[in-house]
Each structure stands twice: as structure tokens, then as C-alpha cells.
ROGU-397481 format. One record per residue: x, y, z of N, C-alpha, C in turn; residue in one letter. Coordinates in steps of 0.05 Angstrom, whole numbers, always signed. Example, Ala and Ser with C-alpha at 12.3 -4.5 7.8 and 13.67 -1.06 7.14 Angstrom:
# ROGU-397481
(dose (+264 -114 +156) (+246 -90 +156) (+264 -66 +156) "A")
(dose (+257 -45 +142) (+273 -21 +143) (+258 +1 +157) "S")
END
This chain:
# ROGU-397481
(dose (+2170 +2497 +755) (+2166 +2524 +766) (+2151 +2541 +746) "X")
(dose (+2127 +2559 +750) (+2106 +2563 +738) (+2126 +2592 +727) "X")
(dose (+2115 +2610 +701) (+2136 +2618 +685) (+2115 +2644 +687) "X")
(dose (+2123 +2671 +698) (+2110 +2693 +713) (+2108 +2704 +677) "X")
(dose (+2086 +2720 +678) (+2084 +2739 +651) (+2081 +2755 +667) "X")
(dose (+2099 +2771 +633) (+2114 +2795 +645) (+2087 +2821 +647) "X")
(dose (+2096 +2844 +667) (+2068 +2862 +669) (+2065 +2879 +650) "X")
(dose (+2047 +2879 +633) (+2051 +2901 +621) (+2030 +2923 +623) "X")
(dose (+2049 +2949 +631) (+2033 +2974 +640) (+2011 +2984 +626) "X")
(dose (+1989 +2990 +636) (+1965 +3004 +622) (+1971 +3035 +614) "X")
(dose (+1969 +3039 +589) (+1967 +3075 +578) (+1940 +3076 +589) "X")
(dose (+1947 +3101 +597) (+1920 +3112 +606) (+1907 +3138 +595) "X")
(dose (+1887 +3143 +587) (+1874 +3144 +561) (+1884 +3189 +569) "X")
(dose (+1883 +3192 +534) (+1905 +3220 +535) (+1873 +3230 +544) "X")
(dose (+1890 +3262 +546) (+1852 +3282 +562) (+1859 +3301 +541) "X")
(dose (+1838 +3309 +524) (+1840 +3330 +506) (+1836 +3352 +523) "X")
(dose (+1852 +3373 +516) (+1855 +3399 +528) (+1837 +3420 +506) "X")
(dose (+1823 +3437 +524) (+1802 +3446 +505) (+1818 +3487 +515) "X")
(dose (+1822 +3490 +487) (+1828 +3518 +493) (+1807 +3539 +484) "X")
(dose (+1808 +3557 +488) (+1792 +3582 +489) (+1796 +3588 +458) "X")
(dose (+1768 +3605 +451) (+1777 +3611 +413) (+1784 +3637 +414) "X")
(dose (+1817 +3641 +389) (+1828 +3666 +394) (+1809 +3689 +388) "X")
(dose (+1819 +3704 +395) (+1800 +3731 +381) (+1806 +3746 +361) "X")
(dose (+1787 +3743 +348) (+1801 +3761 +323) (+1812 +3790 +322) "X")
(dose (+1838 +3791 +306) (+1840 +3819 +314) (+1833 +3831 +301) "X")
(dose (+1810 +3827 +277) (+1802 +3849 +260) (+1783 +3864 +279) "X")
(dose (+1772 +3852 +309) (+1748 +3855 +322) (+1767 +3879 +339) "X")
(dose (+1784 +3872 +351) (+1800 +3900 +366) (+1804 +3922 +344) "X")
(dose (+1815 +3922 +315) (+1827 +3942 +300) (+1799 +3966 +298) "X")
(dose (+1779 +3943 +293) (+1755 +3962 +291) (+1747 +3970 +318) "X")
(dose (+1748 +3966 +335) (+1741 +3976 +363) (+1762 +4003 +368) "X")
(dose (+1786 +4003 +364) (+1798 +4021 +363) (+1797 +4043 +346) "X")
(dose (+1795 +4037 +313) (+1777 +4060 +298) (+1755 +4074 +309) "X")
(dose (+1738 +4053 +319) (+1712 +4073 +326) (+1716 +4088 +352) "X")
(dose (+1737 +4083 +365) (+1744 +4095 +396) (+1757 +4128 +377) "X")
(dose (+1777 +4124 +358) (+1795 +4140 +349) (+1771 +4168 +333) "X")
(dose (+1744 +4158 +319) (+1733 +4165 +307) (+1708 +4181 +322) "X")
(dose (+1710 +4171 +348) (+1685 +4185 +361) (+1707 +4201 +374) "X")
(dose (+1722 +4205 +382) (+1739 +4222 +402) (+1741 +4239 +381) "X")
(dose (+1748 +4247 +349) (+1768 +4262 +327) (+1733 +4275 +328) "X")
(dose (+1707 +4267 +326) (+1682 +4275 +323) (+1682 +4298 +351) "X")
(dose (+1682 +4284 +374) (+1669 +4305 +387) (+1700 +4326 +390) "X")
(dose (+1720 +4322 +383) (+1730 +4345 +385) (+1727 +4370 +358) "X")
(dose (+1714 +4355 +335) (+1705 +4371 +315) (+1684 +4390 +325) "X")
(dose (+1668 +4380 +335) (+1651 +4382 +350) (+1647 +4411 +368) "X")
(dose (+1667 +4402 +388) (+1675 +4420 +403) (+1691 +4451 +402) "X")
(dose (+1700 +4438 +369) (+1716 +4470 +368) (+1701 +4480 +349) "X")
(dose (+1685 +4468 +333) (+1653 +4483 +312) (+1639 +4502 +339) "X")
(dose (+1634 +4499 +362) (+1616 +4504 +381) (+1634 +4529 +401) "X")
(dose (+1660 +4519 +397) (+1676 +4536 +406) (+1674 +4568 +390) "X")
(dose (+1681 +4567 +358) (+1686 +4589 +339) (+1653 +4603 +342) "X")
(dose (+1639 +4582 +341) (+1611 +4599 +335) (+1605 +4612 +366) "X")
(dose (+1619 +4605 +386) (+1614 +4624 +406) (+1626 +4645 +413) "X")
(dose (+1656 +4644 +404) (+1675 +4670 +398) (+1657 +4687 +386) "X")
(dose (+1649 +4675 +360) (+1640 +4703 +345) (+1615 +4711 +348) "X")
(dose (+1594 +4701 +376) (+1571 +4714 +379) (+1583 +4738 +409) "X")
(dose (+1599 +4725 +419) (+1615 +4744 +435) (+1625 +4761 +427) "X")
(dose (+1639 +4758 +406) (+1650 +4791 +388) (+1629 +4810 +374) "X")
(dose (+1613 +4792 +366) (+1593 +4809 +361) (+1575 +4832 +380) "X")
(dose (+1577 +4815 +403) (+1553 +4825 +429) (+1578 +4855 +439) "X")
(dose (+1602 +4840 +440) (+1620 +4861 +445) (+1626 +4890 +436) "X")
(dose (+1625 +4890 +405) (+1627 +4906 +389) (+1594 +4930 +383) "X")
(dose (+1578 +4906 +388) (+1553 +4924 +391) (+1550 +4945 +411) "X")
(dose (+1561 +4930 +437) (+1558 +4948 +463) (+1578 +4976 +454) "X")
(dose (+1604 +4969 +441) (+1623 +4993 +443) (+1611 +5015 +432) "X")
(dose (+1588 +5009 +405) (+1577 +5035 +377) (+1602 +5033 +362) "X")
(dose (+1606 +5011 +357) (+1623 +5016 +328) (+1653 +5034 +337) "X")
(dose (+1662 +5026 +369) (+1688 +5038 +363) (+1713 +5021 +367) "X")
(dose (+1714 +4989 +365) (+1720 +4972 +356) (+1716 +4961 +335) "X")
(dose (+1738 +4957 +310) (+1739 +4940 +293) (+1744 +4910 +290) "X")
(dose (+1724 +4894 +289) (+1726 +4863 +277) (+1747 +4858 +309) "X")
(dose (+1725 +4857 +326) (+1744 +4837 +349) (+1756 +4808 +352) "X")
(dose (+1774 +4806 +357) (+1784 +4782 +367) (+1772 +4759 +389) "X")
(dose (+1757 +4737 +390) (+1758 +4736 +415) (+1766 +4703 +420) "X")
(dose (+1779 +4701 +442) (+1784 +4666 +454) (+1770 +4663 +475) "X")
(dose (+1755 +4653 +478) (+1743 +4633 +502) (+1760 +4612 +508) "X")
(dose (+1771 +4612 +533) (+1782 +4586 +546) (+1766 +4574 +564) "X")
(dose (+1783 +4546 +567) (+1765 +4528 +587) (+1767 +4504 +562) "X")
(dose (+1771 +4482 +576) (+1765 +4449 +561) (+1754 +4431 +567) "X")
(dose (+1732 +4422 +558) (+1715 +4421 +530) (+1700 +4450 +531) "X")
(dose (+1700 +4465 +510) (+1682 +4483 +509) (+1650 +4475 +520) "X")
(dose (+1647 +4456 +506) (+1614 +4449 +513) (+1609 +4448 +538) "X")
(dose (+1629 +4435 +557) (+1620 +4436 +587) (+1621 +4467 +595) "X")
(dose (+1637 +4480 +588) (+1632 +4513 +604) (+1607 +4525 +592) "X")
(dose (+1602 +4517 +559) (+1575 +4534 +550) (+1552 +4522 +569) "X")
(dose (+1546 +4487 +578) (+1533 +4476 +585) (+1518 +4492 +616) "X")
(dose (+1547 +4502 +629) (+1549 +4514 +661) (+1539 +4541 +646) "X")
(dose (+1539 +4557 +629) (+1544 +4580 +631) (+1574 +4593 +643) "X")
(dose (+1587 +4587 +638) (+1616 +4600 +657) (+1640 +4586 +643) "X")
(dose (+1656 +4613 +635) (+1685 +4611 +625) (+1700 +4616 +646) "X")
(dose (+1722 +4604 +646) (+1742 +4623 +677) (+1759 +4644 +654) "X")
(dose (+1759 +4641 +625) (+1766 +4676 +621) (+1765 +4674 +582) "X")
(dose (+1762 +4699 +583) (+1758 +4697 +552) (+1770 +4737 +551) "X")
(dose (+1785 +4730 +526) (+1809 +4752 +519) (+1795 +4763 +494) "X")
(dose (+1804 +4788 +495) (+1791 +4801 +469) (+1815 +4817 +462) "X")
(dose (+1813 +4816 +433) (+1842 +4839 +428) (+1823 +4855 +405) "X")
(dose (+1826 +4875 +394) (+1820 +4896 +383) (+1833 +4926 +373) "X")
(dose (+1835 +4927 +347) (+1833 +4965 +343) (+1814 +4977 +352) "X")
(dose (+1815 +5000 +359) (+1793 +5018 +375) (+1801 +5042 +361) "X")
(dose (+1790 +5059 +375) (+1793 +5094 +371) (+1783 +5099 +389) "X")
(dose (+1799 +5125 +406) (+1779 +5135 +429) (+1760 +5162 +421) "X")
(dose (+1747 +5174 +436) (+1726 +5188 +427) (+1743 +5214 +416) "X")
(dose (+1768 +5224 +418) (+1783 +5240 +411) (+1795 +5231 +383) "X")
(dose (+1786 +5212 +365) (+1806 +5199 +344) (+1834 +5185 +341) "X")
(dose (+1848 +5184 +379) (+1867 +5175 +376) (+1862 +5136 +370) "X")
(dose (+1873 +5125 +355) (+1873 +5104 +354) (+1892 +5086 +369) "X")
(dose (+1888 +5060 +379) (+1893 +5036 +403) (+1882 +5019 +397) "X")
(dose (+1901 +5000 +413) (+1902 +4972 +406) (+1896 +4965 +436) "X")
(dose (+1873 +4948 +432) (+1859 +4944 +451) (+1855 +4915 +466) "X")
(dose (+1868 +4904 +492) (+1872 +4879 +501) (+1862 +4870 +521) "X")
(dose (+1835 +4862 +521) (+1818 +4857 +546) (+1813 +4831 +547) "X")
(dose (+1819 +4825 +581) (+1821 +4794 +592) (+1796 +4795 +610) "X")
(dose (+1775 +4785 +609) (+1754 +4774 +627) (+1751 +4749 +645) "X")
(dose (+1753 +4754 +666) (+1760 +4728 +686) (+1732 +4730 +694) "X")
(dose (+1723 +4695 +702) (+1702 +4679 +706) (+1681 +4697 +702) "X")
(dose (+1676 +4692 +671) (+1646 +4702 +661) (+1631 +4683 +652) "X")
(dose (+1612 +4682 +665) (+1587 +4683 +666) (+1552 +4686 +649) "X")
(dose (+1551 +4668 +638) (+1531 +4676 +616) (+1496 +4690 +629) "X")
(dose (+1480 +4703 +632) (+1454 +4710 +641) (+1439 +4709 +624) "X")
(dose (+1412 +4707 +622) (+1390 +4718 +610) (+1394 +4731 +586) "X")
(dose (+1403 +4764 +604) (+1405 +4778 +583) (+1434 +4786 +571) "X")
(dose (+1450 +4772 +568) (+1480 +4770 +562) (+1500 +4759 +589) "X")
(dose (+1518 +4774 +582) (+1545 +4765 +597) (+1549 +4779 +627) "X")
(dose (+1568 +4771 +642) (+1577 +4784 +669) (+1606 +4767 +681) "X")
(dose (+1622 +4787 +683) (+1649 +4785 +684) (+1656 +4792 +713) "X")
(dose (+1677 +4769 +733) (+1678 +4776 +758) (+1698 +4802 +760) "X")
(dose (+1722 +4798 +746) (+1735 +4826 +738) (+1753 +4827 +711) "X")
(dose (+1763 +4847 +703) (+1775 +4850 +683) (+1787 +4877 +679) "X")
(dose (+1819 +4861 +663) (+1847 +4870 +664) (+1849 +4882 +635) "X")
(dose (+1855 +4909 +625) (+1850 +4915 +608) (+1886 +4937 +600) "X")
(dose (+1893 +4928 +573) (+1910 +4947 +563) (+1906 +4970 +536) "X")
(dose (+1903 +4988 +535) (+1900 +5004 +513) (+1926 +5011 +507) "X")
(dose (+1935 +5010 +486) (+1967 +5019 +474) (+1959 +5035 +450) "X")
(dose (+1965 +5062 +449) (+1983 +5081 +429) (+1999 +5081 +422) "X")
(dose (+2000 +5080 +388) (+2022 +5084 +381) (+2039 +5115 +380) "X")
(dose (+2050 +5113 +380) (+2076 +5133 +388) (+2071 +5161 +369) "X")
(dose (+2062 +5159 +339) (+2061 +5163 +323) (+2032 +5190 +328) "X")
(dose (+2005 +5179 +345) (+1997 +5186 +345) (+1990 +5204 +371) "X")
(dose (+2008 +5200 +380) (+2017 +5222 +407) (+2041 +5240 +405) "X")
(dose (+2048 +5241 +385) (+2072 +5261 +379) (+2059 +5278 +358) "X")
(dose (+2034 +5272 +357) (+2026 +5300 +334) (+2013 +5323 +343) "X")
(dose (+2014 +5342 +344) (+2008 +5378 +348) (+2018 +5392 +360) "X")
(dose (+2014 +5415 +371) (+2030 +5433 +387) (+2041 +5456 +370) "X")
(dose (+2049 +5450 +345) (+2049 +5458 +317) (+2083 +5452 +320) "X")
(dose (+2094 +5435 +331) (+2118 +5430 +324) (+2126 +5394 +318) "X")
(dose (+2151 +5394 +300) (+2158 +5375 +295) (+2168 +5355 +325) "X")
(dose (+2145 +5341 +329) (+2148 +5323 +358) (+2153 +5300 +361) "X")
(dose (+2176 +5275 +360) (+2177 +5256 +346) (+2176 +5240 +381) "X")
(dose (+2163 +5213 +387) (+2163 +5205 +404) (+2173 +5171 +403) "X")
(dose (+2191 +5160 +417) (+2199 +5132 +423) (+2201 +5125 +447) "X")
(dose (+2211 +5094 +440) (+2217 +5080 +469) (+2244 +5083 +483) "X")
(dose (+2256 +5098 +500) (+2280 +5099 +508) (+2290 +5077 +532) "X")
(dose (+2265 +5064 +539) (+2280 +5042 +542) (+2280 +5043 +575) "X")
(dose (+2271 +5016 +594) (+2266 +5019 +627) (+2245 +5032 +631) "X")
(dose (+2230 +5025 +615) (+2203 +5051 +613) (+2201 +5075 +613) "X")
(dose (+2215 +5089 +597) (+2222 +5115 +594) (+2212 +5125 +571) "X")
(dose (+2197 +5152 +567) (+2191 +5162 +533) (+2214 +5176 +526) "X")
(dose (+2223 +5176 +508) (+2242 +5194 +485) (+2226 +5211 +468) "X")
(dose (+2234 +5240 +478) (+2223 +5255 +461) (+2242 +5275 +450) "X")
(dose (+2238 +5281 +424) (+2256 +5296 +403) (+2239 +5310 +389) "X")
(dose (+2251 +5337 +390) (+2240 +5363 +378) (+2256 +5378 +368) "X")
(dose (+2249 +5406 +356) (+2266 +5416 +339) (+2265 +5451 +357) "X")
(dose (+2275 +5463 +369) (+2266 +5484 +378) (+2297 +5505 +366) "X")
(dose (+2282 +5529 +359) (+2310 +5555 +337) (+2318 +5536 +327) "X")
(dose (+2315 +5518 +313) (+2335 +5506 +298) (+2355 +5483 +319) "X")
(dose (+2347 +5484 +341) (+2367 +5466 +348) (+2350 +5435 +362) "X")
(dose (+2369 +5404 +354) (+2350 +5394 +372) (+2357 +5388 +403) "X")
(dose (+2325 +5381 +410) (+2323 +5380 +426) (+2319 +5347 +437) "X")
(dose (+2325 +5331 +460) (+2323 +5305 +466) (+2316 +5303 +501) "X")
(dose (+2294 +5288 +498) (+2293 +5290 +530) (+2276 +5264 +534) "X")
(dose (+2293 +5254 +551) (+2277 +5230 +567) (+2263 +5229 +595) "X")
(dose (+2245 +5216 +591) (+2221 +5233 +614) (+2195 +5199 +630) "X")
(dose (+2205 +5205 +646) (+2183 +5175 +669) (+2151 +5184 +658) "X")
(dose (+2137 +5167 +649) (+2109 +5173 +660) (+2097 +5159 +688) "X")
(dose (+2080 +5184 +689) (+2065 +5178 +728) (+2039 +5171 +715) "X")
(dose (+2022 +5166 +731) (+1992 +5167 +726) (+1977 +5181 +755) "X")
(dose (+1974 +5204 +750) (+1952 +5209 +772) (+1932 +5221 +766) "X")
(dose (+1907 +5205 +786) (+1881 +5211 +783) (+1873 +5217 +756) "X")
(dose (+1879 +5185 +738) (+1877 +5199 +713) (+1884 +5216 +687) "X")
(dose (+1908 +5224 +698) (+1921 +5230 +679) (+1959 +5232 +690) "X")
(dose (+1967 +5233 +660) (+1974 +5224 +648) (+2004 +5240 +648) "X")
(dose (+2031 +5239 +658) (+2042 +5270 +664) (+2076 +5261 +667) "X")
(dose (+2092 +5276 +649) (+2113 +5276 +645) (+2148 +5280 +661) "X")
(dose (+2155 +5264 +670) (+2175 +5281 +687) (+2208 +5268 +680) "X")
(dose (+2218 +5296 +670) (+2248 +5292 +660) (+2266 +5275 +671) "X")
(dose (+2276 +5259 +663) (+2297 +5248 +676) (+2325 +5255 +666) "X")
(dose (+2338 +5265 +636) (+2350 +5269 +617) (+2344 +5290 +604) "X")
(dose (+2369 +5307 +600) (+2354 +5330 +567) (+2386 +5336 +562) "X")
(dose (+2389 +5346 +524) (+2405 +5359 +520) (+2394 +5370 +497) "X")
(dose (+2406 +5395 +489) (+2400 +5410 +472) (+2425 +5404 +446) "X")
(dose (+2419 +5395 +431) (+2449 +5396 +408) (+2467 +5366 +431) "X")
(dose (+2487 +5374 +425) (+2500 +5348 +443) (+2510 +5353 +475) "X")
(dose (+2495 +5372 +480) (+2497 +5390 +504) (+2487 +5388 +524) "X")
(dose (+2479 +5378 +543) (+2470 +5361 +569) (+2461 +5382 +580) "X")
(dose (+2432 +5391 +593) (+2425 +5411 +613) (+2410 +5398 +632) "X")
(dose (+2408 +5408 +648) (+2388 +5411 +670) (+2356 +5398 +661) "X")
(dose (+2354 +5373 +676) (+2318 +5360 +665) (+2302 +5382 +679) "X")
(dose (+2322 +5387 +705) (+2291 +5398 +715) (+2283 +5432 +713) "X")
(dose (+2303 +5432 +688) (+2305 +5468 +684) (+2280 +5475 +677) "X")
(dose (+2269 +5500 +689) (+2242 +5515 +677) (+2228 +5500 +648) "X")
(dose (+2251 +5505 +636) (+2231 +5515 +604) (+2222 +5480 +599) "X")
(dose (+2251 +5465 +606) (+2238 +5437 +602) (+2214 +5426 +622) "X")
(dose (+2217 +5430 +645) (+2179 +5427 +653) (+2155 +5439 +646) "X")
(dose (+2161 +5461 +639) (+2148 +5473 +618) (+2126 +5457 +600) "X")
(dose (+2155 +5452 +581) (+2146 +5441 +556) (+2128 +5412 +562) "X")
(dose (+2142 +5392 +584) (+2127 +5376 +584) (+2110 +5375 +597) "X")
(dose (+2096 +5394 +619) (+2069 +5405 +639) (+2045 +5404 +603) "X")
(dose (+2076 +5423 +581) (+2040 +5425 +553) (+2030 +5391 +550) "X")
(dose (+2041 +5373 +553) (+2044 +5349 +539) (+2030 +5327 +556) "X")
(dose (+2023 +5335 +584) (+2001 +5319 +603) (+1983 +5313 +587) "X")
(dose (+1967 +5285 +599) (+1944 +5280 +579) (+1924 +5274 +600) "X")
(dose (+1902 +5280 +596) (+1880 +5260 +613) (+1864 +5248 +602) "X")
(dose (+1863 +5225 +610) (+1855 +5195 +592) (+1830 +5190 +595) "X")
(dose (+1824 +5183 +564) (+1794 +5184 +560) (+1779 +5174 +581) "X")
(dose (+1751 +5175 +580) (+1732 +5157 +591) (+1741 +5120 +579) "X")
(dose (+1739 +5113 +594) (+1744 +5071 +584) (+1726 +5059 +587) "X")
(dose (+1718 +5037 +571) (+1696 +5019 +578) (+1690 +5006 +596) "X")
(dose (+1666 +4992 +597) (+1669 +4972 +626) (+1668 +4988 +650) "X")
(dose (+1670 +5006 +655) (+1676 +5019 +675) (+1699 +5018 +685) "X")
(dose (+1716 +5008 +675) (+1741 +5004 +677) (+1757 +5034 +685) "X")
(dose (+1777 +5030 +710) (+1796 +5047 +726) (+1823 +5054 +715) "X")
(dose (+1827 +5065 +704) (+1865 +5070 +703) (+1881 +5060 +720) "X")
(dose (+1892 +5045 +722) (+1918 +5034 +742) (+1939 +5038 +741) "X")
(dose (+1948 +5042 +711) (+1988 +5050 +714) (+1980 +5053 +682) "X")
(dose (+2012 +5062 +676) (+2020 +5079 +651) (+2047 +5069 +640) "X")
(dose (+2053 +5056 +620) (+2080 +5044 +608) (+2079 +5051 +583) "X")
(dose (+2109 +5054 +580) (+2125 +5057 +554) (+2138 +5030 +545) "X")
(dose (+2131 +5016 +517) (+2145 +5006 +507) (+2146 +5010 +481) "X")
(dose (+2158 +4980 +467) (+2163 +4983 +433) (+2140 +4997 +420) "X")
(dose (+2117 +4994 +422) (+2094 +4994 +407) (+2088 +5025 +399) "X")
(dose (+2091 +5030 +437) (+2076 +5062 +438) (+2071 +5061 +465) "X")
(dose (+2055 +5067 +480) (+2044 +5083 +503) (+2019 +5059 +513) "X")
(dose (+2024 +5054 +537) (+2004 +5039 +544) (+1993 +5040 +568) "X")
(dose (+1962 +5044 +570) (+1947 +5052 +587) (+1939 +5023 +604) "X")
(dose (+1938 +5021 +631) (+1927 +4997 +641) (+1906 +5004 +657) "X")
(dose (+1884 +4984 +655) (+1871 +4985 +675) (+1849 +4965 +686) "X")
(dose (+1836 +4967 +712) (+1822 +4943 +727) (+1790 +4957 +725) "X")
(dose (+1773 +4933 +726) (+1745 +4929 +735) (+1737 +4912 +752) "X")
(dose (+1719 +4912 +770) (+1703 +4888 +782) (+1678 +4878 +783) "X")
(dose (+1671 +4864 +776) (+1638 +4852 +775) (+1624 +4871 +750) "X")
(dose (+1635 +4868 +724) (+1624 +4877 +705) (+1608 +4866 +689) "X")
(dose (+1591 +4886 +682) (+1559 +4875 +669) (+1560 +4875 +633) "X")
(dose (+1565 +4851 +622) (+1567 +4851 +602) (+1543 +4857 +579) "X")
(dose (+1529 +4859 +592) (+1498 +4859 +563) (+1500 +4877 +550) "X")
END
């Protein structure tokens, strides 16, 4: 009986597997520096372009007033600067300032310009919100009496005086009409003595103490009248103002 050999199985030949070559990561670290380094550039960039346009704005500003603003403040908003300088158009740029008005009283001066506009020959503002504040200090002086003025607080002035020798305290709303500027008692006592706000002599005294408020820039309107910490604050609106 013929004697079977045994089978023996064929290996079948291995398949080299071919992989992809890694990537170096020194090649990402640097790709990310230069991502990190051009972004840190144009925002250098952008706020160099920013400052130097504040301060040709404060300048242009201060020229128009004649010198009755000191060293203005100014912020241009909007992000990236370059794209609004590029359009011509901020949607608002804020100015703060000391002033003096043409009477020597001195204010602090807070003007907001919404969507301005660069032209030709300067600037143009769709409207603008403006605050002038007095200090307290400089509205309590003449009359030839000792006139001391504060904040009493809910928007109220406190005024204290000295009349025969006795004092005097009276708290009083300001109104604004047509411009000016006008006092009305709500409180008074003489010594620790409670009278009558709406007695004669005290409307009187504060009828002397009405103000009518300067001429304002811009063409800017009076709108309302507030008392706070500071001093006395004048508000007011413009529309479609011509900056050059």
C-alpha cells in the first residue's frame, strides 16, 4: 500500500505595508509662530494707526473750538481700525475735554459722535450727544455773598448761605427752559427752622440765581439739566453735524 506524503502548506509570501512619512512637528511649531506673529503684527499695526488717528482728530477738534478746549481726549471705535479708516466711517468716536465757556466758567466736556464720516474737507457726524458739567465751586461764586453749592441728592441742588448772620439751606429742582436754566424750592430752613420753599423772599433769591446757558458747539441744543457729585450738568443733542 503506497505511503501518502504528508501536505505541507505553502507560506505565502508577507506584503510589506508602506506607510505615509510622519510629519515633522518642527514644520507645524513654525507654522503656528508665524500665524501667532502675523496676527501680534497687524494688531500692532492697527492700534499705531488707531492713536495716530485719535490725535489728528483732537487736533482738527481743538482747532475748530479757538483754543477753548484743553489737550482733548479722543477714542475712535469700531474693529479693526483700518477697515473704518479704509470706508471712511466710525459708528462713534467720544471726546472728553476741559473747556471754558465764553464767560470763564470752566467744564468738563463729554462729546459722543455717532456714525462719522470722514469728507474731503474733514469730518461729518450723523448726530451727537453732548454733556458739559460745572463744577459746583464755580457756580456758587458772586452775588457778593458767601454761596456754597452741592449735591443733595435725587437730583436736587443744595444751597447754603449766610443771610444777618443766620444760615440759610435750601434745596431746589432744576428745570431747563428755552435755555435756561431756573431754580425751584423744594426745601428751606433758616437756622434749624423749616419755612415755607415757596415763601416770597426764597423765590426771590433763587429767580437772582437763573442762568442762561451759553452758546454750545456744534450747534448743539440744550435738552435737560442735572445735578450730581461733580457739579451741574448741562445736556445736549445735534443732528447731521459738520465737522471741518
Amino acid at each position: 500500500m503506497p505511503v501518502k506524503t504528508p501536505h505541507t502548506p505553502t507560506t505565502s509570501k508577507k506584503r510589506t505595508l508602506r506607510t505615509a512619512p510622519r510629519r515633522r512637528p518642527g514644520r507645524r511649531v513654525v507654522a503656528a509662530a508665524v500665524a501667532v506673529l502675523t496676527g501680534a503684527a497687524l494688531l500692532t499695526v492697527d492700534a499705531v494707526a488707531r492713536q495716530l488717528g485719535e490725535e489728528r482728530f483732537a487736533d482738527r477738534i481743538a482747532a475748530r473750538q479757538g483754543g477753548r478746549l484743553a489737550d482733548p481726549e479722543v477714542v475712535i471705535e469700531g474693529y479693526p481700525f483700518l477697515l473704518g479708516a479704509a470706508r471712511g466711517a466710525h459708528p462713534e468716536v467720544r471726546v472728553t475735554a476741559d473747556a471754558e465757556t465764553r464767560d470763564g466758567i470752566p467744564v468738563k466736556a463729554a462729546v459722543d459722535l455717532h456714525e462719522v464720516s470722514e469728507r474731503s474737507d474733514g469730518y461729518a457726524a450723523a448726530s451727537v450727544d453732548a454733556a458739559f458739567t460745572a463744577p459746583f465751586d464755580s457756580l456758587g461764586a458772586g452775588g457778593g455773598q458767601n454761596v456754597r453749592l452741592s449735591d443733595a441728592g435725587d437730583g436736587r441742588l443744595r444751597i447754603e448761605a449766610g443771610v444777618l448772620g443766620m444760615p440759610v439751606v435750601v434745596t431746589a429742582e432744576l428745570r431747563l427752559d428755552a435755555g435756561t436754566v431756573t431754580l425751584h424750592a423744594d426745601s428751606a430752613a433758616v437756622g434749624d427752622r423749616p419755612i415755607d420753599p415757596a415763601a416770597p423772599i426764597i423765590d426771590r433769591a433763587l429767580s437772582k440765581r437763573s442762568r442762561q446757558l451759553p452758546p454750545l458747539p456744534m450747534g448743539l441744543k440744550p435738552t435737560d439739566v442735572s445735578v450730581g457729585p461733580d457739579g451741574v450738568t448741562a445736556h445736549a443733542h445735534a443732528q447731521d453735524v459738520d465737522l471741518a
